[in-house]
Residue frames as qw, qx, qy, qz and C-alpha x, y, z in Angstrom:
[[0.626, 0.215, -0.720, 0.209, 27.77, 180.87, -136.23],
 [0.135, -0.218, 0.707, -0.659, 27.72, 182.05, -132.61],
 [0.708, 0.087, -0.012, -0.701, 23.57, 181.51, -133.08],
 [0.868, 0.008, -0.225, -0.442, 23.57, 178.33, -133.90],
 [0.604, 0.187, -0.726, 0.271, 26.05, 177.26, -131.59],
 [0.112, -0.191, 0.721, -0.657, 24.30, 178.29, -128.54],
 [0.742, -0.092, 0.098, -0.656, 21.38, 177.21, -129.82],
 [0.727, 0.134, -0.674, 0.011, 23.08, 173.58, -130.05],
 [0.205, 0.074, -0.757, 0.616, 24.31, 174.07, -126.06],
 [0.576, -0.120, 0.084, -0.805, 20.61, 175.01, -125.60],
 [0.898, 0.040, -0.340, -0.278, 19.71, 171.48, -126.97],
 [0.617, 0.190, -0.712, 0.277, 22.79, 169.75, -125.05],
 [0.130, -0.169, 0.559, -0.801, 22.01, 171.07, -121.73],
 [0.659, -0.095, 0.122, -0.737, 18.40, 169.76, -121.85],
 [0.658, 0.417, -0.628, 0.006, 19.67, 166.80, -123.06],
 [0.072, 0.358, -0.642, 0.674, 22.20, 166.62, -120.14],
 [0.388, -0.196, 0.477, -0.764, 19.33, 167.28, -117.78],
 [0.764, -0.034, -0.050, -0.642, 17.11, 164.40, -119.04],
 [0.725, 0.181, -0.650, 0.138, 19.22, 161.78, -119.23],
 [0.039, 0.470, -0.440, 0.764, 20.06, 163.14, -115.84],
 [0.582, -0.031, 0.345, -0.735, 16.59, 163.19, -114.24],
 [0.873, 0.109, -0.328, -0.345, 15.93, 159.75, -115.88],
 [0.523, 0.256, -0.696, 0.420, 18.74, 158.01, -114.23],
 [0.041, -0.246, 0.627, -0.738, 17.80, 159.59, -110.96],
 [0.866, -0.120, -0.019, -0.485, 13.55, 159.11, -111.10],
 [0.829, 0.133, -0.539, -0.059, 14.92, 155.10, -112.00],
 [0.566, 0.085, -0.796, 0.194, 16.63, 154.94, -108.85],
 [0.103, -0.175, 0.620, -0.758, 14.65, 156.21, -106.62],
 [0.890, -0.084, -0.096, -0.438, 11.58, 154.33, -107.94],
 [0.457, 0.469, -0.723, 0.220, 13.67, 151.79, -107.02],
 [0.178, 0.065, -0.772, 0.606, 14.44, 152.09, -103.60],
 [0.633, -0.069, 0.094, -0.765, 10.53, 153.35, -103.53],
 [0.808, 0.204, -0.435, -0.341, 9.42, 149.78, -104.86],
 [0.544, 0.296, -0.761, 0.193, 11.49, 147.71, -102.71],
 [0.732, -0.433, -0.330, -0.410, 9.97, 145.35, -100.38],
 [0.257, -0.582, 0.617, -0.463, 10.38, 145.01, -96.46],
 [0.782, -0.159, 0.531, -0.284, 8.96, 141.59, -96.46],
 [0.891, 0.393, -0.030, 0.225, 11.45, 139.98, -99.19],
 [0.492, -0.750, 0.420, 0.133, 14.54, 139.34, -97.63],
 [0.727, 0.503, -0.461, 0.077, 18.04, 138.14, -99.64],
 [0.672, -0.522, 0.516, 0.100, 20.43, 135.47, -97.90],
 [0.747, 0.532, -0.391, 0.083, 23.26, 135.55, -99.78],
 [0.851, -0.334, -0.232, 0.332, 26.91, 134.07, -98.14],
 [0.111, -0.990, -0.033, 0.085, 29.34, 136.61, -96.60],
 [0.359, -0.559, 0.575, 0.478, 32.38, 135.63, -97.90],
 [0.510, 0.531, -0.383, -0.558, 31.19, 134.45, -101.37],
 [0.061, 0.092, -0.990, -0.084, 30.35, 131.37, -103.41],
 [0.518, -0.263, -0.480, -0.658, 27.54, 129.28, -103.01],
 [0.398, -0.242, 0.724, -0.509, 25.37, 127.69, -99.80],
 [0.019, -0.016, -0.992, -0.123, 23.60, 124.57, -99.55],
 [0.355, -0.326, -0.168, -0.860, 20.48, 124.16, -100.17],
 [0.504, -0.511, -0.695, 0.045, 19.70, 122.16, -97.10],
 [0.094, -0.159, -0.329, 0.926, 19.76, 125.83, -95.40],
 [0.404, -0.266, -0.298, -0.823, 16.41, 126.37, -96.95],
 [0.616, -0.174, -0.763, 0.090, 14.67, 123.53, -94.53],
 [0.395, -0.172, -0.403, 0.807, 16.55, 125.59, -91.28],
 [0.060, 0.079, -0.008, 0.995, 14.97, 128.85, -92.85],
 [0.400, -0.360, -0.602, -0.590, 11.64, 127.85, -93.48],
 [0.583, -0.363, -0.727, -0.027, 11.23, 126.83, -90.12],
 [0.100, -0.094, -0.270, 0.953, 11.96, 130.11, -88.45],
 [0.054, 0.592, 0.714, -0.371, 8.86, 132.08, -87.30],
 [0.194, 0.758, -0.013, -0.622, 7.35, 134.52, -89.72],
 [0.162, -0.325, 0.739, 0.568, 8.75, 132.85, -92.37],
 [0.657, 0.445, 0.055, -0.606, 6.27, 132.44, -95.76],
 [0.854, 0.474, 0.214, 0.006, 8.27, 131.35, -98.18],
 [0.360, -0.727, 0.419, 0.407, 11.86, 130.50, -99.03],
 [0.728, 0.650, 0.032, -0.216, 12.96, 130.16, -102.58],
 [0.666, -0.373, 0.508, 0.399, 16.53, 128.91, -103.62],
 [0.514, 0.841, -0.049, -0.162, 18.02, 130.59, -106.64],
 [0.657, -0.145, 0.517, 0.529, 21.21, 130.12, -108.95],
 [0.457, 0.770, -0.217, -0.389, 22.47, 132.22, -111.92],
 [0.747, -0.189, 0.468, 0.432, 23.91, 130.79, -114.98],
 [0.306, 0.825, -0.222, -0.421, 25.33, 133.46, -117.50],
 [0.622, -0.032, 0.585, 0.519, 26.50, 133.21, -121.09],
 [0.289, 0.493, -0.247, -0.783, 25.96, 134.46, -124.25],
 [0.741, 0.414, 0.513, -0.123, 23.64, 133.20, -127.18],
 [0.671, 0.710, 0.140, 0.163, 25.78, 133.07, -130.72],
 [0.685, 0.354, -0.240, 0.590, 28.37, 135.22, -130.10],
 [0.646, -0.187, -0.509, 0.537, 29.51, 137.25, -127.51],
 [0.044, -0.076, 0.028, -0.996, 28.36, 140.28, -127.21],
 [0.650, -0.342, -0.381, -0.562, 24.75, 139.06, -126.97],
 [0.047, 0.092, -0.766, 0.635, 24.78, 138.28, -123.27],
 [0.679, -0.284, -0.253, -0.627, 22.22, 136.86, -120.91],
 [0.071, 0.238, -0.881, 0.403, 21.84, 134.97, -117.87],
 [0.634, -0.376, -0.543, -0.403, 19.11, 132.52, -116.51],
 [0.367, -0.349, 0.490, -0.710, 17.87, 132.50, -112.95],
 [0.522, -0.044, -0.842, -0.131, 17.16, 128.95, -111.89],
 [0.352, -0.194, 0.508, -0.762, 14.29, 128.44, -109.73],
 [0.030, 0.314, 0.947, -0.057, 11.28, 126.42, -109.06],
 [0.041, -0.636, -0.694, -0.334, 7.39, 126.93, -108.47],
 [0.394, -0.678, -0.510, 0.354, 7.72, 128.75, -105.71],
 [0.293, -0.079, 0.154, 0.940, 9.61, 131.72, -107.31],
 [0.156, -0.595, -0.647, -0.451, 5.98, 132.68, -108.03],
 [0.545, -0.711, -0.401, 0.193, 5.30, 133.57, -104.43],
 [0.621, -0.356, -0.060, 0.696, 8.93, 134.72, -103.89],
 [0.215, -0.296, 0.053, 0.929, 8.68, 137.43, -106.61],
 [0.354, 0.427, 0.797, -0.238, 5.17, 137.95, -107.12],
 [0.004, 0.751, -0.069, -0.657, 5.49, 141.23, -109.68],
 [0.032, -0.359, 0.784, 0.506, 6.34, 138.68, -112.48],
 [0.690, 0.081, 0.337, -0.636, 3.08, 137.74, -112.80],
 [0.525, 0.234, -0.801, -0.171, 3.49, 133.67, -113.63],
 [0.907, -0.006, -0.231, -0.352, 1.86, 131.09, -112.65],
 [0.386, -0.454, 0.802, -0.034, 3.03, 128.26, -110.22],
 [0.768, 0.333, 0.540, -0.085, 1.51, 125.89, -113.28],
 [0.530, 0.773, -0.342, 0.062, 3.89, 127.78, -115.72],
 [0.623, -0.575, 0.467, -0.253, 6.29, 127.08, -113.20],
 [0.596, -0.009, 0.799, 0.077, 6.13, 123.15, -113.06],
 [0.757, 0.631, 0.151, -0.083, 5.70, 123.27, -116.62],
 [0.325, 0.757, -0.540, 0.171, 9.33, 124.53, -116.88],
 [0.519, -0.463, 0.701, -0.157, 10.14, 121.92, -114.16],
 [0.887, 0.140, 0.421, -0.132, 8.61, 119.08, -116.08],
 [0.776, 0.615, -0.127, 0.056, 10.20, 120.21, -119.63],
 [0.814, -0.127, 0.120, 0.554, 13.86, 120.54, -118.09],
 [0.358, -0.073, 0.137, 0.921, 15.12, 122.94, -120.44],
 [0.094, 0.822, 0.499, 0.260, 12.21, 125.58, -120.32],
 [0.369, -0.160, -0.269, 0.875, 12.51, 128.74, -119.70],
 [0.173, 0.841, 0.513, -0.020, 10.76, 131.92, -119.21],
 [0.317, 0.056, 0.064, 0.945, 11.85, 135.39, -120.75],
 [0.067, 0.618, 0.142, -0.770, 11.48, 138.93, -120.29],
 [0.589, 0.618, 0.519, 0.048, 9.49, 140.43, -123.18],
 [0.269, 0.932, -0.165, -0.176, 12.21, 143.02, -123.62],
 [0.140, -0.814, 0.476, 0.303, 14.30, 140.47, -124.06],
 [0.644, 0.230, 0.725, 0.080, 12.87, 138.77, -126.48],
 [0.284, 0.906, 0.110, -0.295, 12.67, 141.67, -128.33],
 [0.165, -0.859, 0.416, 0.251, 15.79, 142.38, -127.83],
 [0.041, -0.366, 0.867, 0.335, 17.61, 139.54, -129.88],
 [0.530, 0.165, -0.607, -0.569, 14.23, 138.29, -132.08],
 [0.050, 0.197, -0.960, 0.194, 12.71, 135.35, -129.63],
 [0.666, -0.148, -0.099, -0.724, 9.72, 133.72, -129.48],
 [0.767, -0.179, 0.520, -0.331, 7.64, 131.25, -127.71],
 [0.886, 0.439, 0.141, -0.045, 8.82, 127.90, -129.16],
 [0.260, 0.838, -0.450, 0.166, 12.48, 128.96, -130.04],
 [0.920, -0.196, -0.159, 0.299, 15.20, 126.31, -129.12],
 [0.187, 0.944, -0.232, 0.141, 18.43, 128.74, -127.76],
 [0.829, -0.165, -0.257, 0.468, 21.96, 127.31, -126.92],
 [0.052, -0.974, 0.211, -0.060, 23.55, 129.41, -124.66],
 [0.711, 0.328, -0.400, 0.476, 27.50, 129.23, -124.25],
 [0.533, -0.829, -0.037, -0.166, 28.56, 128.80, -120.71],
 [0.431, 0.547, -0.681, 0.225, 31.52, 128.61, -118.85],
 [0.592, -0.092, 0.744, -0.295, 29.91, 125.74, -116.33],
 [0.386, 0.230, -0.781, -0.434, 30.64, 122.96, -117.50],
 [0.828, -0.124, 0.125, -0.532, 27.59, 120.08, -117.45],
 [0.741, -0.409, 0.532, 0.004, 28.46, 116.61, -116.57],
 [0.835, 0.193, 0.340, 0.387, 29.30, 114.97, -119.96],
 [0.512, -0.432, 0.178, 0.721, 31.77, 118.24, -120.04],
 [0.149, 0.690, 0.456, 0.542, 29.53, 120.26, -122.83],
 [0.062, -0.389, -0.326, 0.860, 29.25, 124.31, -121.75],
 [0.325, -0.224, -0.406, -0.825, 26.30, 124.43, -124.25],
 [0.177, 0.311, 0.732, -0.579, 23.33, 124.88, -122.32],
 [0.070, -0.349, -0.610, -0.708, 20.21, 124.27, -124.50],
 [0.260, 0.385, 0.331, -0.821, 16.69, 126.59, -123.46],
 [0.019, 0.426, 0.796, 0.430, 13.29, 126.16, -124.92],
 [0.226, -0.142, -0.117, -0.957, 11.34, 129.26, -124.84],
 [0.076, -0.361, -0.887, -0.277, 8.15, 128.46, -123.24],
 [0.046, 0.883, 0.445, -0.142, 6.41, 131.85, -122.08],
 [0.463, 0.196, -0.177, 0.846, 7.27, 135.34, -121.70],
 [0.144, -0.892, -0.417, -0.095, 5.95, 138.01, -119.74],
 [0.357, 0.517, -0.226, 0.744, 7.48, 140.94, -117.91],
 [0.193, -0.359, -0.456, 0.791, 8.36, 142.66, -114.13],
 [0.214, -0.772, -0.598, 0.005, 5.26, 144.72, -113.54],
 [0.469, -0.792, -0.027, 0.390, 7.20, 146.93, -111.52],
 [0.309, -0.514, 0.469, 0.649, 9.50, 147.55, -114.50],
 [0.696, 0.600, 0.388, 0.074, 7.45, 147.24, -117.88],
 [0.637, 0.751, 0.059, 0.160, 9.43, 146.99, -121.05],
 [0.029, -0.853, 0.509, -0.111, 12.62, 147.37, -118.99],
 [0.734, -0.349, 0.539, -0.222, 13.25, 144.35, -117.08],
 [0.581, 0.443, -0.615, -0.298, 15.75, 141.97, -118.78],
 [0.390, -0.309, 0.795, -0.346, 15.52, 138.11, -117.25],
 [0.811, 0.058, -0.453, -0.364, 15.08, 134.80, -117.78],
 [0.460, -0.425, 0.668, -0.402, 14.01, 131.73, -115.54],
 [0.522, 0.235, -0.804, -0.158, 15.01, 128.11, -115.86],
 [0.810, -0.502, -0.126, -0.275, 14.41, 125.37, -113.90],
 [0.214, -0.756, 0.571, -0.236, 16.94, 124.64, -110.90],
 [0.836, -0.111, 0.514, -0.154, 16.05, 120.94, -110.88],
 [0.831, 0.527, 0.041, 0.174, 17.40, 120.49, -114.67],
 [0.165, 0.793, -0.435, 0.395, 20.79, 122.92, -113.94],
 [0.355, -0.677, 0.616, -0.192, 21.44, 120.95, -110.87],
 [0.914, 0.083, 0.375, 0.129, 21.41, 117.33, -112.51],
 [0.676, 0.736, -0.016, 0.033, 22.96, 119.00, -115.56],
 [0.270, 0.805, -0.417, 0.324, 26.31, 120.49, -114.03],
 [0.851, 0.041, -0.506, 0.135, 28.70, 118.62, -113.27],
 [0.355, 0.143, -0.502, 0.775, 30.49, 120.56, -110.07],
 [0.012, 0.045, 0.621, -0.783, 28.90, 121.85, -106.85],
 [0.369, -0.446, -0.770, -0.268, 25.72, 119.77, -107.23],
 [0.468, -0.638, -0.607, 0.069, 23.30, 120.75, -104.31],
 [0.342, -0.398, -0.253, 0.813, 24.10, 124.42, -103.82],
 [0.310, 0.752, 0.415, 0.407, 22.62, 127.45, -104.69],
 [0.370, 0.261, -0.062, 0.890, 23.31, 131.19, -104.79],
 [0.082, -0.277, 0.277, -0.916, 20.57, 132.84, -103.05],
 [0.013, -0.452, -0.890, 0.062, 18.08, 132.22, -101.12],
 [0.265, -0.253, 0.020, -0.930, 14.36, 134.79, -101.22],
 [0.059, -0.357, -0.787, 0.500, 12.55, 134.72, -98.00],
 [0.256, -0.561, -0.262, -0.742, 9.01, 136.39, -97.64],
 [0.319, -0.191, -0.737, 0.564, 8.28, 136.67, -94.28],
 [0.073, -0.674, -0.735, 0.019, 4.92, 137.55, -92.72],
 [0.207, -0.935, -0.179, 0.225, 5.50, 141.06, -90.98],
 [0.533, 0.613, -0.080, 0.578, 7.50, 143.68, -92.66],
 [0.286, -0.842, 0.253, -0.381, 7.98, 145.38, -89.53],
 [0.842, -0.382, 0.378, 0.049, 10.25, 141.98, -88.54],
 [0.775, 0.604, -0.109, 0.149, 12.60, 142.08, -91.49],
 [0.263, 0.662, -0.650, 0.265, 15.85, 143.00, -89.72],
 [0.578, -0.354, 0.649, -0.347, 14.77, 140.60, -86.36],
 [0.918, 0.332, 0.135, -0.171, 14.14, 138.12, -89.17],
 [0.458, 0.815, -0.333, 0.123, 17.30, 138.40, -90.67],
 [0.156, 0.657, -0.663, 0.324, 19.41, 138.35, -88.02],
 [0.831, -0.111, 0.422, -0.347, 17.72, 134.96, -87.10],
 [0.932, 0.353, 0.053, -0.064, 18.84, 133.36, -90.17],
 [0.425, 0.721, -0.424, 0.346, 22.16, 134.40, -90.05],
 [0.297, -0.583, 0.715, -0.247, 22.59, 133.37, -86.50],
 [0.916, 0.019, 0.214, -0.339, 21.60, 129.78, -87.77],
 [0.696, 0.703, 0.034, 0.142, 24.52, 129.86, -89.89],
 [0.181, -0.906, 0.382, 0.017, 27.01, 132.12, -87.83],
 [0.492, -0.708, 0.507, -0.010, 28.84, 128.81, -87.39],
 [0.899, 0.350, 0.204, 0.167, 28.93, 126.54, -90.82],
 [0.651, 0.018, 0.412, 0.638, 31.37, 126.92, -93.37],
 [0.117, 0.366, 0.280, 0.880, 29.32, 129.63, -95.08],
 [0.136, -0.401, -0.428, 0.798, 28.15, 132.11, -92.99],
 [0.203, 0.770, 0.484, 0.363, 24.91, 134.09, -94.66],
 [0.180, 0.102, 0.221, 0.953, 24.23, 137.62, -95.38],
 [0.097, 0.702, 0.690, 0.151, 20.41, 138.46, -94.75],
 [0.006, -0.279, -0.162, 0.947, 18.91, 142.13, -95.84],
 [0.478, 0.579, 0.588, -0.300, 15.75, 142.91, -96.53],
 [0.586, 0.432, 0.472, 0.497, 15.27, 143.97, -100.28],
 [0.217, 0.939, 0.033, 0.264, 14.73, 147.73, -99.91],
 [0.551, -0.807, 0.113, 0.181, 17.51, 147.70, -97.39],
 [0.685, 0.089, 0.397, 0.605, 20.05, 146.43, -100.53],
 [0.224, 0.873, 0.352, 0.251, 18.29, 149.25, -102.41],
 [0.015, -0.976, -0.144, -0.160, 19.42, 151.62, -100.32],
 [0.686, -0.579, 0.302, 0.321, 22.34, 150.32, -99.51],
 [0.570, 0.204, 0.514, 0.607, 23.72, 150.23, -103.42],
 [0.233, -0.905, -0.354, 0.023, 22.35, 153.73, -103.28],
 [0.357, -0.925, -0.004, 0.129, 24.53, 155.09, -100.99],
 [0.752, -0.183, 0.362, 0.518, 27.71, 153.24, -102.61],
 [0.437, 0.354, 0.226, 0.795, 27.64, 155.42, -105.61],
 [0.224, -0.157, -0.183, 0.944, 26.56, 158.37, -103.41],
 [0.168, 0.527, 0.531, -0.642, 24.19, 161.22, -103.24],
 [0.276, 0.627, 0.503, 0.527, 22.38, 161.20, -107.37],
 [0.003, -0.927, -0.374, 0.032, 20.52, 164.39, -106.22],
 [0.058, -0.951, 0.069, 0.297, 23.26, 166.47, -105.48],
 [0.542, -0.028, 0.686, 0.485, 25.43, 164.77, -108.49],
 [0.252, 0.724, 0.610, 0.203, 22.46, 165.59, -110.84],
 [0.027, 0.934, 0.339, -0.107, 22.12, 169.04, -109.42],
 [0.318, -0.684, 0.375, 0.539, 25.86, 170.27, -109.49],
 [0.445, 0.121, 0.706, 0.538, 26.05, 168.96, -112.95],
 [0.160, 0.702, 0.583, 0.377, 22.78, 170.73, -114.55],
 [0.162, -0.941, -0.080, 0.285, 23.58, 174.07, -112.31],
 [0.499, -0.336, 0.470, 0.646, 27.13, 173.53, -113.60],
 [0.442, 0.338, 0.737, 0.383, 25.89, 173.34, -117.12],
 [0.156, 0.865, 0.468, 0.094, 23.49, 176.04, -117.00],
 [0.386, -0.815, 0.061, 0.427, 25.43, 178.30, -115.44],
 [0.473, -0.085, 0.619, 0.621, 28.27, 177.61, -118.21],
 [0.192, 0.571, 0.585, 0.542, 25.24, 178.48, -121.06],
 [0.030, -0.917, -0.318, 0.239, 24.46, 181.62, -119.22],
 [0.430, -0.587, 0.231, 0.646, 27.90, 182.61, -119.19],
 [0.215, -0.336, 0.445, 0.802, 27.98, 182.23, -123.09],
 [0.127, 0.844, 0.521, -0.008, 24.60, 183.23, -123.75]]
């Protein structure tokens, strides 16, 4: 009995450690992976900004390319089957180039309205394919006061940078912002690209001072700088990881 209970803590402890060391690699390929010349402007008190701030941004120096996003979450059947759609345009090509699509997939989702594009692990994940009509249940409501939001499947691919993880889908922003019926002409984030990574915080703190004085004040940080900044909020993995799996071992020496 002892025997084949330590040889079970044998198996939980390695366990332990892999889940462990899988959690940590994931975020630190992360913060590795994150880019100095993709920059988020979100607002600093919450909500949404207009999107005639995109105009203002573009026209700052260094500036590539400014993209104007919106989420709209729900669930597909029944609750528990979550999912949210990222509403963008062509340019989201540019903005997050890692998704390899097409600015002609793109305006294809512009032209149909209710295209969309999904992740391929989450198509998997709840049986979808190109062609598929999906209603999602939202709780924005669209002008004739429906919160079904219908989606037509028309690609799928996946984040490069995340194969076979990456869960996301992208709609078009031009159908969501005729569709819903409240704060027409706003969006939730803007993504800058901006010429020189070595200008990402002097960039930043340009766009925010354009802003300093509206109604909604922005947020800009460059993308690895969120990384590392959501990071630090839940603290130091490594030595989390390591006190745990020393803990552990230690513990199976003891009743070795």
């Amino acid at each position: 009995t002892r025997t084949v209970f330590t040889f079970l803590s044998v198996m939980v402890a390695f366990i332990l450690f892999g889940i462990l060391a899988s959690i940590e690699s994931t975020i630190a390929h992360q913060v590795e992976i994150a880019r100095l010349d993709r920059l988020f402007v979100d607002t600093r008190f919450g909500g949404n900004m207009p999107i005639a701030y995109q105009n203002k941004i573009a026209a700052l120096p260094g500036v590539t390319v400014v993209e104007p996003t919106i989420g709209l979450g729900g669930y597909w059947k029944d609750r528990t089957n979550g999912f949210s759609v990222v509403m963008a345009d062509e340019r989201y090509v540019q903005a997050r180039p890692e998704y390899h699509l097409t600015a002609a997939q793109m305006r294809e989702i512009d032209r149909s309205r209710t295209g969309i594009v999904i992740a391929r692990k989450l198509a998997e994940r709840y049986g979808w394919k190109v062609g598929d009509r999906i209603p999602m249940t939202s709780t924005t409501r669209q002008v004739d006061g429906s919160t079904t939001w219908m989606f037509d499947v028309k690609f799928i691919t996946d984040n490069y940078d995340f194969p076979d993880v990456a869960m996301f889908a992208l709609g078009s922003y031009k159908y969501f912002d005729e569709a819903r019926a409240a704060d027409k002409g706003t969006v939730g984030r803007f993504l800058v690209r901006i010429a020189d990574p070595n200008r990402a915080a002097a960039v930043g703190r340009a766009i925010d001072n354009l802003f300093a004085n509206s109604p909604q004040p922005t947020r800009t940080m460059s993308e690895k700088a969120d990384a590392e900044a959501g990071t630090a909020s839940i603290g130091n993995i490594t030595f989390f990881t390591r006190s745990i799996i020393s803990a552990v071992l230690f513990m199976l020496l003891f009743l070795t």
